[in-house]
Rosetta silent file (secondary structure, phi, psi, omega in degrees, C-alpha in Angstrom):
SEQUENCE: XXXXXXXXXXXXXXXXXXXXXXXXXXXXXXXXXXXXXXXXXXXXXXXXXXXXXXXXXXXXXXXXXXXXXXXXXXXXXXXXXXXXXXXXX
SCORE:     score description
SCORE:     0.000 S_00000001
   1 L     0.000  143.238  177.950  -30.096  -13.199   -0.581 S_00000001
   2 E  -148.001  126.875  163.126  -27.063  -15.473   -0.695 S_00000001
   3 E   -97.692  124.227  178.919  -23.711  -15.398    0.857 S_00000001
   4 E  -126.116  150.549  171.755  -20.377  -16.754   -0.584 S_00000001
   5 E   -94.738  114.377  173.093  -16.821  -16.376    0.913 S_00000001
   6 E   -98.831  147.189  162.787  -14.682  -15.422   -1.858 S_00000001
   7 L    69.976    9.113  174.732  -10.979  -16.299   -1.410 S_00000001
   8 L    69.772    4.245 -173.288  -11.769  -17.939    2.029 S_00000001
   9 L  -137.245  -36.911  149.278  -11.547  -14.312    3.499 S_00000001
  10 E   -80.830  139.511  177.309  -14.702  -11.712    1.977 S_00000001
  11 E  -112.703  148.000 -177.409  -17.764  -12.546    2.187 S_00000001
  12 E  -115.334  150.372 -163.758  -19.786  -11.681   -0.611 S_00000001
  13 E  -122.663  148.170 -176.307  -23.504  -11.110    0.227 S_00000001
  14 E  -104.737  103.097 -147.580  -25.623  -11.145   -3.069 S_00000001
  15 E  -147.542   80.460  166.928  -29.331  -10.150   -3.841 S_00000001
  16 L   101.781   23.556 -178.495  -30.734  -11.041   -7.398 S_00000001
  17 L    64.488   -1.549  166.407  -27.237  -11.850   -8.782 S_00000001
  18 E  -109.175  140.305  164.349  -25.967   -8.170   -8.108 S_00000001
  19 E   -51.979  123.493 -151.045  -23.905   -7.586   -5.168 S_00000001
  20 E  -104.419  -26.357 -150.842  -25.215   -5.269   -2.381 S_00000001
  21 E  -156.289  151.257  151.299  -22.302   -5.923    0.303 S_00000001
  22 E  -149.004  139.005 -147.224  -18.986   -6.967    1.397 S_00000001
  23 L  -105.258 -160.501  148.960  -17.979   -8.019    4.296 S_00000001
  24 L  -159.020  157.456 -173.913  -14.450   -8.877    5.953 S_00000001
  25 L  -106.406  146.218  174.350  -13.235  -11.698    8.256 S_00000001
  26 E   -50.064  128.722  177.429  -10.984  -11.745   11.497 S_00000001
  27 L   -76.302  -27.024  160.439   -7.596  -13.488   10.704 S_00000001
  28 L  -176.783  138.367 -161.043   -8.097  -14.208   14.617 S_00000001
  29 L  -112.323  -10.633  161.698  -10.368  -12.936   16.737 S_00000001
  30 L   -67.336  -27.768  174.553   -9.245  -14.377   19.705 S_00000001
  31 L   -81.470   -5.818 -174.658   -6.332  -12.377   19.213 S_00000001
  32 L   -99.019  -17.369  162.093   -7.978   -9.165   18.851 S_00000001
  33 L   -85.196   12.417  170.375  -10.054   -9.701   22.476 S_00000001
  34 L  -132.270   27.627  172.942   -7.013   -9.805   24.204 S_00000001
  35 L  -112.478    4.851  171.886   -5.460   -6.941   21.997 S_00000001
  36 L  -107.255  -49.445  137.601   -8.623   -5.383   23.581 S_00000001
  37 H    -2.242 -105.344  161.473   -7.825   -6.582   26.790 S_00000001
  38 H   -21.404  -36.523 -155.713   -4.593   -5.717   26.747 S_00000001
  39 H  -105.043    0.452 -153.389   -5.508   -2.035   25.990 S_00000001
  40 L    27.647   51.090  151.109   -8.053   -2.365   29.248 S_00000001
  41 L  -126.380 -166.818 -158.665  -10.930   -2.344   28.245 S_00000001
  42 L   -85.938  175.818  171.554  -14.032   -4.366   28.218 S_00000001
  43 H   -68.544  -47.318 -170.970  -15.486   -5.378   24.457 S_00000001
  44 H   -63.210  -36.282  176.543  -18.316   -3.211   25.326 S_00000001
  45 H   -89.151   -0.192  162.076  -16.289    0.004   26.071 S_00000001
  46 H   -75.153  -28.938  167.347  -14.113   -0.617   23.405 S_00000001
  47 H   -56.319  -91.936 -164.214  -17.713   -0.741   21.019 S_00000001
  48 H   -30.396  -57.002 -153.560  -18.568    2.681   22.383 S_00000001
  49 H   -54.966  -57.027 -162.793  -15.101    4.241   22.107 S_00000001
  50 H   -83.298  -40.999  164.050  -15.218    3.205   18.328 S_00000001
  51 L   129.095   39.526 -174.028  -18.777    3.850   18.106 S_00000001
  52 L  -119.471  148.386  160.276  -19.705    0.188   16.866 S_00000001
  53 L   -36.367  104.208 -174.574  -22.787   -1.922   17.992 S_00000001
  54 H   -60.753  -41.328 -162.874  -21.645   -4.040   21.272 S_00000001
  55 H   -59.765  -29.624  160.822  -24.154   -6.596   20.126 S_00000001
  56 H   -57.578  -81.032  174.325  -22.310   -6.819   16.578 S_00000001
  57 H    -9.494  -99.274 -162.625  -19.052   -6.315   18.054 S_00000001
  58 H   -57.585  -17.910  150.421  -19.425   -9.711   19.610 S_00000001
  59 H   -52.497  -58.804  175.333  -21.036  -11.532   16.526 S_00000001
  60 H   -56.827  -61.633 -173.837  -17.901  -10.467   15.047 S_00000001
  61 H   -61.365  -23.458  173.449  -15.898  -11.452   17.147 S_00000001
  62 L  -101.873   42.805  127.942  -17.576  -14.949   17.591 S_00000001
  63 L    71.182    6.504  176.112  -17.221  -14.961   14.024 S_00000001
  64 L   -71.237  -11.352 -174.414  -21.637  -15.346   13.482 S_00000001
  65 L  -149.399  150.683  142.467  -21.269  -11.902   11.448 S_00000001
  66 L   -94.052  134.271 -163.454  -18.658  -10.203    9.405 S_00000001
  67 L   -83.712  134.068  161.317  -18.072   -6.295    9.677 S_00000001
  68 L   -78.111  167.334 -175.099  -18.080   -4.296    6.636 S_00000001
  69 H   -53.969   -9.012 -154.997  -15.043   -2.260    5.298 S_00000001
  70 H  -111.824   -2.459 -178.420  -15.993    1.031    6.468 S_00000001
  71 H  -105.286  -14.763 -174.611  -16.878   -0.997   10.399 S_00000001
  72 H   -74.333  -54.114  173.782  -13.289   -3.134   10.002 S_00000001
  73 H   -23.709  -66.264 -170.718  -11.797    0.399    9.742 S_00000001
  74 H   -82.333   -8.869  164.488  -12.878    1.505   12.936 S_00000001
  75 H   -91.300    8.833  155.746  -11.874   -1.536   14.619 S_00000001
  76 H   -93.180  -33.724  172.892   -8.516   -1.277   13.311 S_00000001
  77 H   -81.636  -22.512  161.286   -8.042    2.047   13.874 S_00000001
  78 L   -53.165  -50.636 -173.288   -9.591    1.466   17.461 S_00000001
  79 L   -81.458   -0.529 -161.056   -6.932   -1.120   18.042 S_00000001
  80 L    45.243   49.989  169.133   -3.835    0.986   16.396 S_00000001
  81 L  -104.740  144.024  175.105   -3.816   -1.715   14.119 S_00000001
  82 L   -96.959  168.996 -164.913   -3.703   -1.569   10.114 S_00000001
  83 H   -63.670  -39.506 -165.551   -7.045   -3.662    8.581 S_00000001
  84 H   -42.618  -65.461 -166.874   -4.318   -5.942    6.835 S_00000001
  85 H   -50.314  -58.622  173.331   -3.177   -7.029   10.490 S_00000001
  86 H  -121.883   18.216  126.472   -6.358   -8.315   11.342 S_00000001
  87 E  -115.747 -168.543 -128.237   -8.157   -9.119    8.613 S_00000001
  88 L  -108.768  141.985  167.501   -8.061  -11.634    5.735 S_00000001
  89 L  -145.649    0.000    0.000   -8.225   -9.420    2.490 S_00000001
């Protein structure tokens, strides 16, 4: 399997030269734990609310994983945010 960042902002993850996945990156993820914050709650009850994996939730957020479009969704829509606002597309 091999992963390349196209455009410095998707990652594309590859298997056998056809693409299985894409991924999408935080434009800043510091800004989105205190836009989590901010809303008061913790990372972890903000996973549950949107219904995402805390332990992903914080590889994404430490930037060790990228979310796919259909998990960037609910963390945009979690945040009343559009995905464009916080991530690179």
């Amino acid at each position: 399997m091999i992963q390349r960042l196209y455009n410095n902002n998707i990652v594309i993850i590859e298997k056998r030269g056809n693409i299985v996945a894409l991924t999408l990156k935080f434009k800043n993820p510091e800004q989105v734990k205190e836009k989590i914050a901010m809303q008061g709650e913790t990372i972890a009850g903000f996973s549950r609310r949107i219904n995402v994996n805390y332990s992903l939730m914080v590889e994404y957020l430490n930037t060790k994983k990228f979310p796919s479009p259909p998990t960037a969704k609910k963390i945009a829509d979690g945040l009343e945010m559009a995905i464009g606002d916080i991530f690179s597309i």
